[in-house]
NUGUNU-975647 format. One record per residue: residue in three letters; x, y, z of N, C-alpha, C in turn. Coordinates in steps of 0.001 Angstrom, whole numbers, padded with zeros to 6 digits, always signed. Each point is the difference from the previous one (the first is absolute). Last residue first. Layout:
<sites>
ALAXYZXYZXYZ/...
</sites>
This chain:
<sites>
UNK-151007-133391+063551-000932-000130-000611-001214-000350+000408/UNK+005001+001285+001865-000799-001088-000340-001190+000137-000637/UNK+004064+002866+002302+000087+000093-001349-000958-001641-000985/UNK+000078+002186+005145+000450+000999-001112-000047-000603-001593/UNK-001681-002650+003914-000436+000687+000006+000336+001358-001359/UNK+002832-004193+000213-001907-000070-000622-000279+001669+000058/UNK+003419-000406+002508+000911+000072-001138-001192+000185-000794/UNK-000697-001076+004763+000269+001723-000383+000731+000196-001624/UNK-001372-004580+001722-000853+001111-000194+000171+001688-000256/UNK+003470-003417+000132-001054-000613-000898-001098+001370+000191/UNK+002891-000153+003623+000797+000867-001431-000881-000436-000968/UNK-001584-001680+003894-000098+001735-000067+000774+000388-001239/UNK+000381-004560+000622-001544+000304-000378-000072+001385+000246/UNK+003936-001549+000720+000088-000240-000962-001126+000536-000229/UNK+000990+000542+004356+000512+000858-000993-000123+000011-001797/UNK-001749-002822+003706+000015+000650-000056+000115+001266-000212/UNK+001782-004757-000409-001981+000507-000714+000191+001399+000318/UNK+004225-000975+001095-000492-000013-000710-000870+000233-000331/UNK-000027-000497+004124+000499+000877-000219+000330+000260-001535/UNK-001163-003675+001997-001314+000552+000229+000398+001486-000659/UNK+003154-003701+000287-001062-000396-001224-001369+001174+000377/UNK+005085+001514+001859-001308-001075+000274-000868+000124-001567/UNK+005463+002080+000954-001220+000432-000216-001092-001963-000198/UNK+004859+002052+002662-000887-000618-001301-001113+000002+000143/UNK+003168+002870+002611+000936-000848-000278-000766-001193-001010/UNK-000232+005718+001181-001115-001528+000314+000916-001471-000377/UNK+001615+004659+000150-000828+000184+000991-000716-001207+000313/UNK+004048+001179-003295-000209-000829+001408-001012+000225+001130/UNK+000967+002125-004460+000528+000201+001281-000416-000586+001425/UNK-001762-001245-004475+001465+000490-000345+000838+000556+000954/UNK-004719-002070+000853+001079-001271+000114+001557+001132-000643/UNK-003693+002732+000125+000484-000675+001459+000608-000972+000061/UNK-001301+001549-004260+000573+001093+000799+000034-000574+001389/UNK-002482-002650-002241+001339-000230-000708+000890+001257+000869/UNK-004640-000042+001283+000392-001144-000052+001867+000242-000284/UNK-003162+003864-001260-000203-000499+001398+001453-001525+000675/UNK-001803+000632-005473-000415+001286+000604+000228-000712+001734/UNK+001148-001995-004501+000732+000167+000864-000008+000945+001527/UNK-002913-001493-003950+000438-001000+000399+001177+000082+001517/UNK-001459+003791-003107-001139-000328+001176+000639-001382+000616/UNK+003038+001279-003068-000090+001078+000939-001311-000482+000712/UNK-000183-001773-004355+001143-000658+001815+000374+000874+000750/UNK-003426+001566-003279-000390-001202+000872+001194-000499+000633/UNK+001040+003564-002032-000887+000210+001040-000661-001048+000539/UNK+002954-000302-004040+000221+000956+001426-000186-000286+001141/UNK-002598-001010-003689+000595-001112+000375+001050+000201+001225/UNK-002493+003416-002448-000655-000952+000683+000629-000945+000752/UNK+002697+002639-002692+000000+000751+001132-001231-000781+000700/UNK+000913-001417-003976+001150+000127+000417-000292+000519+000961/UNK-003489-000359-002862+000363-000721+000223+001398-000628+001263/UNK-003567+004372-001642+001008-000002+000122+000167-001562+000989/UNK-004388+001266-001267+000928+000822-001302+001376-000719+000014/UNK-004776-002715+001797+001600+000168+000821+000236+000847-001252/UNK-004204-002553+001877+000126+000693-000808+001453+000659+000221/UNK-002283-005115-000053+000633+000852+000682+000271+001367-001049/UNK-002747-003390-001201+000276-000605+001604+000466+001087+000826/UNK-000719-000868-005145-001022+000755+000396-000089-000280+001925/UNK+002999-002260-003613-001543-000390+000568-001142+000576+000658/UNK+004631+002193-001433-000776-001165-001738-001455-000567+000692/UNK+002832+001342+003741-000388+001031-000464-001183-000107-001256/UNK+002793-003457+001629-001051+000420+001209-000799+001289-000760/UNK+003890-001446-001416-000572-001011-000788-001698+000464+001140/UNK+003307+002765+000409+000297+000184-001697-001367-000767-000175/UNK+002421-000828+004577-001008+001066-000354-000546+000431-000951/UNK+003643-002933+000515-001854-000944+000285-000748+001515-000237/UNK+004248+000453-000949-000576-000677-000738-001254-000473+000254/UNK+002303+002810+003369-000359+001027-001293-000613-000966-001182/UNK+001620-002465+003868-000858+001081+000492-000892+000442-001370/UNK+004546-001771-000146-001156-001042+000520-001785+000865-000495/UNK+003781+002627-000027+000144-000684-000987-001522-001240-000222/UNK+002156+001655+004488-000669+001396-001169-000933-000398-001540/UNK+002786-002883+002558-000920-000110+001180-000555+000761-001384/UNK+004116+000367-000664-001190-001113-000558-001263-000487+000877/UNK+003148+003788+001542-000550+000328-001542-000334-001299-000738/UNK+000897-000626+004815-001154+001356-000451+000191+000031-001542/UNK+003253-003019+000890-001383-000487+000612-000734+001444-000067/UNK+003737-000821-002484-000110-001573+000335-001059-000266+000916/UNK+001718+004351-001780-000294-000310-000974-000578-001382+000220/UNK+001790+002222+004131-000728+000643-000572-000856-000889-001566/UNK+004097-001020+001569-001008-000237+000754-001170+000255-000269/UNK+003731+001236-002438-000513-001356-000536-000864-000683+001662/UNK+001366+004560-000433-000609-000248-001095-000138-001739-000200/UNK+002778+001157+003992-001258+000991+000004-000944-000549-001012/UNK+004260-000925-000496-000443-001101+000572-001293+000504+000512/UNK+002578+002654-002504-000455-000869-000582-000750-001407+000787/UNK+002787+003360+001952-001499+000415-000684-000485-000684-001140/UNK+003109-000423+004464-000599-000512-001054-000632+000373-000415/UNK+001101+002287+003234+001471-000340-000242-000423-000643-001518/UNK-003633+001896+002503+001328+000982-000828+001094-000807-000505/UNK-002951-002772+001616-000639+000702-001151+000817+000818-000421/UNK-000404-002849+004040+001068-000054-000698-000144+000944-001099/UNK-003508-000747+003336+001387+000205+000299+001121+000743-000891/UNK-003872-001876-001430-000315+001560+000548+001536+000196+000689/UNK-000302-004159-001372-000316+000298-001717+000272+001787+000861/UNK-000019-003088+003333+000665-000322-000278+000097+001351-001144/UNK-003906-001065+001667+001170+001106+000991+000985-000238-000941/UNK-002884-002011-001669-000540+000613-000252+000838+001025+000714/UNK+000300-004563+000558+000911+000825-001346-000448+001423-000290/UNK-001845-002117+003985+001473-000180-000021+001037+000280-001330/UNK-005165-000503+000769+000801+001618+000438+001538-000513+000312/UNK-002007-003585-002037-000489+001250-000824+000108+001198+000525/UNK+000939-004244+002495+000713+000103-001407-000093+001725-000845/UNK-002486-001467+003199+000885-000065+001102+000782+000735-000888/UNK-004521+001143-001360+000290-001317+000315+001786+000061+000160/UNK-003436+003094-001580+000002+000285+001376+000953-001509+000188/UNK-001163+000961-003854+000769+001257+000204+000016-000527+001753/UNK-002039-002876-002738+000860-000215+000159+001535+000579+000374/UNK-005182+000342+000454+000890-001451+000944+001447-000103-000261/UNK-002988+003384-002244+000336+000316+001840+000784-001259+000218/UNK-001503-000832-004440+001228+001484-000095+000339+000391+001768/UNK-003752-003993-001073+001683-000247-000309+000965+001292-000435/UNK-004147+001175+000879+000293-001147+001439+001198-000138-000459/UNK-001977+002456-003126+000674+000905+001188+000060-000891+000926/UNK-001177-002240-003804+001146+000871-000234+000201+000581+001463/UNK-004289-001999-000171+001036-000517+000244+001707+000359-000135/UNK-003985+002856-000668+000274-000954+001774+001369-000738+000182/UNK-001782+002489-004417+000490+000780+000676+000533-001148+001555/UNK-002487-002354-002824+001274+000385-000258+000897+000663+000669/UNK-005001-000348+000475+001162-001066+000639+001146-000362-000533/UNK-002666+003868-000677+000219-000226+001271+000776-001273-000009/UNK-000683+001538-004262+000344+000544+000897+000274-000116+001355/UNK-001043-003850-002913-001013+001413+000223+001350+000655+000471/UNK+001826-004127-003156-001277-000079+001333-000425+001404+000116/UNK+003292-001486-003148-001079+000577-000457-001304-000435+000972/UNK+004780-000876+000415-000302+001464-000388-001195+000254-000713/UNK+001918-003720+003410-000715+000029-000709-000242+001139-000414/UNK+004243-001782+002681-001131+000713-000122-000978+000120-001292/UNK+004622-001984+001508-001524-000497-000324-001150+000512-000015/UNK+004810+001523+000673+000110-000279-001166-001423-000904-000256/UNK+002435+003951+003593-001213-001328-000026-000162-000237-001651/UNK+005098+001802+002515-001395+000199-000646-001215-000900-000744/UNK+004695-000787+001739-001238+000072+000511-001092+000556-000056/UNK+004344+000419-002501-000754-001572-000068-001369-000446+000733/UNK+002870+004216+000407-000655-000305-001584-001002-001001+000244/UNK+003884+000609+003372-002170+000667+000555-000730-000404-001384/UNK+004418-001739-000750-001025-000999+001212-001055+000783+000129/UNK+003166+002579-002683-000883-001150-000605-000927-000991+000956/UNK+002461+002880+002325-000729+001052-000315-000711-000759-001010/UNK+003557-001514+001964-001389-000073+000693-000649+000382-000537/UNK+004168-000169-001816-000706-001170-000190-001517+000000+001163/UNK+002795+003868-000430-000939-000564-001319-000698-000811+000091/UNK+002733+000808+003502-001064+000697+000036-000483-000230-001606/UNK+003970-002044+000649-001021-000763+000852-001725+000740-000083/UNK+004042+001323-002498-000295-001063-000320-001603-000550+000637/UNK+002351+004153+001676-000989+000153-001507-000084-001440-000614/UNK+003307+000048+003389-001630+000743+000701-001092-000073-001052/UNK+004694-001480-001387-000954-001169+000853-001143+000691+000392/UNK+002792+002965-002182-000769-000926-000464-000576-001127+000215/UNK+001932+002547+003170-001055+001076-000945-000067-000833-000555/UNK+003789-001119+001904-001436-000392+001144-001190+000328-000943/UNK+004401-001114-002718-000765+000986+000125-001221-000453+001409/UNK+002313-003223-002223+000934+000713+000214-000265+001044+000453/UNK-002409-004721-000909-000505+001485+000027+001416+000696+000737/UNK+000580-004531-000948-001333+000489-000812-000303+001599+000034/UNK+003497-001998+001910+000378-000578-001307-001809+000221-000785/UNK+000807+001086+004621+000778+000873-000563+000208-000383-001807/UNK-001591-002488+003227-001399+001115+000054+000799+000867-000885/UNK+002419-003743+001010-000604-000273-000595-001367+000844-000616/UNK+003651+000615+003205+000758+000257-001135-001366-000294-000931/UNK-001131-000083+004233+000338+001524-000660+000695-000239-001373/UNK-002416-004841+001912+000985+001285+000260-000035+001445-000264/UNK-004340-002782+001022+000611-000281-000815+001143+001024-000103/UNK-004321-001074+002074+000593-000897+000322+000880+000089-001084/UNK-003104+003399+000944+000084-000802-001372+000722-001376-000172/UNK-000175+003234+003830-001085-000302+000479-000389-000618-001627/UNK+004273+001620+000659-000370-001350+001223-001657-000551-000574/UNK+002112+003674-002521+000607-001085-000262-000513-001334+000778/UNK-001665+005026+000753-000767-001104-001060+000600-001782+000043/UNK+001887+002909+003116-001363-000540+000224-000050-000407-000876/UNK+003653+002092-001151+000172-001305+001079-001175-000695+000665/UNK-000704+004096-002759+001152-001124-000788+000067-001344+000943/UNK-003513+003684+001820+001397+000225-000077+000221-001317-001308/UNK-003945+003884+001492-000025-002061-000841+002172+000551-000109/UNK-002949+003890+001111+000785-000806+000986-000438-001255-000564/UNK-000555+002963-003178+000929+000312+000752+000154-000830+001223/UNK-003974-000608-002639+001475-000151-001053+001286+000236+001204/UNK-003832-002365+002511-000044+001137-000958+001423+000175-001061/UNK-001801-003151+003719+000774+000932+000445-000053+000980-001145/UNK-002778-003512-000119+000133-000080+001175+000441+001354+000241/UNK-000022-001578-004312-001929+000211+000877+000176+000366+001229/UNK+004163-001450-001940-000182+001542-000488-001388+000212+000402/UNK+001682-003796+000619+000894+000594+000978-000750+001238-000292/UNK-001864-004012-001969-000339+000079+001480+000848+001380+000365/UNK+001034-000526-004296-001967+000333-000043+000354+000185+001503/UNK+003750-002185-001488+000152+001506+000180-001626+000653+000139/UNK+000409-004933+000077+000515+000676+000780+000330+001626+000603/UNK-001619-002201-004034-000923-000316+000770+000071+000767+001632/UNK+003046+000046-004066-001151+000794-000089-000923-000232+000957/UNK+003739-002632-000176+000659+001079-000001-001243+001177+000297/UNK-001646-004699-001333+000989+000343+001208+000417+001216+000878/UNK-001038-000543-004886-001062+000024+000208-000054+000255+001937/UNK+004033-001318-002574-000292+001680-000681-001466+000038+001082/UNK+002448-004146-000043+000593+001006+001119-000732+001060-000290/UNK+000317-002768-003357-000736-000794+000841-000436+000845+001631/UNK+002546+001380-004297-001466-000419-000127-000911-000280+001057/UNK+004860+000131+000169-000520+001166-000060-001413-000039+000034/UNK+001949-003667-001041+000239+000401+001539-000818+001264+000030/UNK+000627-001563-004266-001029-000594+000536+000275+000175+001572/UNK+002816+002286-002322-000653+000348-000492-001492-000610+000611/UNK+004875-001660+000470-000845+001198+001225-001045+000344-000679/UNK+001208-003467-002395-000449-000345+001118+000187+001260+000870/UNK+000922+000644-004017-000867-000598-000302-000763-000261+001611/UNK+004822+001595-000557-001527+001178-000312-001182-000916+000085/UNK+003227-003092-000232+000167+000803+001226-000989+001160+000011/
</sites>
């Protein structure tokens, strides 16, 4: 009997999570009611209830589990020992595409939203994309530097500053709804001004 709710449970757990993602992206910690999640998980109250007793720990279930999904998107092919420039390019294509992308200001409100209430859910945003973005960044730079490519003191605050350029114009209008998505022209455009204004200061 345990045995088999156990594999129920199992089966329902992923379900449960899928569902509560759609309510809480939508409506936020506070207005995500119990009775939405339940419908929109295709699955009773008693059964949302046999996993997460707590709304809060269903919230912090789900928002973790995004926060490993941004992890995951980070560009894992990049060649770290191409130039500067075409490193720098590609990283900041795949860092705008994915801050700006439907998904990516939707946890991103979500994480700002919620922050007082969660502060831990703050830190494991944070730790799952700017501070490995950071990370990213600060290792190629080490190896850029050894080649005489780039001249950089302070590793941590470069890197800063290059997604901060990534984000210069663009992202601030999709966060308040001034632009609803950003064009393949609009990218280049920002990417190759943040490329150059990054060279210009700290390139060789």
């Amino acid at each position: 009997m345990n045995t088999q709710t156990a594999i129920r449970k199992g089966r329902k757990f992923d379900q449960v999570l899928e569902g509560a993602r759609k309510v809480f992206m939508a409506d936020g910690f506070e207005g995500a009611s119990v009775d939405d999640i339940a419908r929109a998980a295709g699955v009773s109250k008693a059964t949302l209830y046999s996993y997460f007793p707590d709304k809060r720990l269903l919230f912090m279930e789900v928002a973790t589990t995004e926060c490993c999904r941004q992890s995951d998107q980070a560009p894992q092919n990049i060649d770290m020992t191409g130039s500067p420039r075409s490193v720098l390019d590609q990283i900041g294509r795949a860092f705008l595409r994915f801050i700006s992308s439907k998904f990516g200001l939707q946890i991103f409100r979500l994480c700002v939203a919620e922050g007082d209430r969660f502060p831990d859910l703050a830190q494991a945003f944070f730790e799952s994309g700017p501070m490995m973005m950071q990370r990213k960044m600060s290792d190629y730079f080490r190896q850029a530097i050894d080649r005489g490519e780039l001249q950089i003191e302070d590793l941590e605050l470069a890197a800063s500053q290059f997604a901060e350029l990534c984000k210069a114009d663009l992202w601030t209008q999709l966060v308040f709804g001034v632009t609803q998505e950003l064009s393949e022209d609009d990218i280049d455009r920002v990417i190759e001004g943040a490329v150059d204004t990054f060279l210009a200061r700290y390139g060789t």
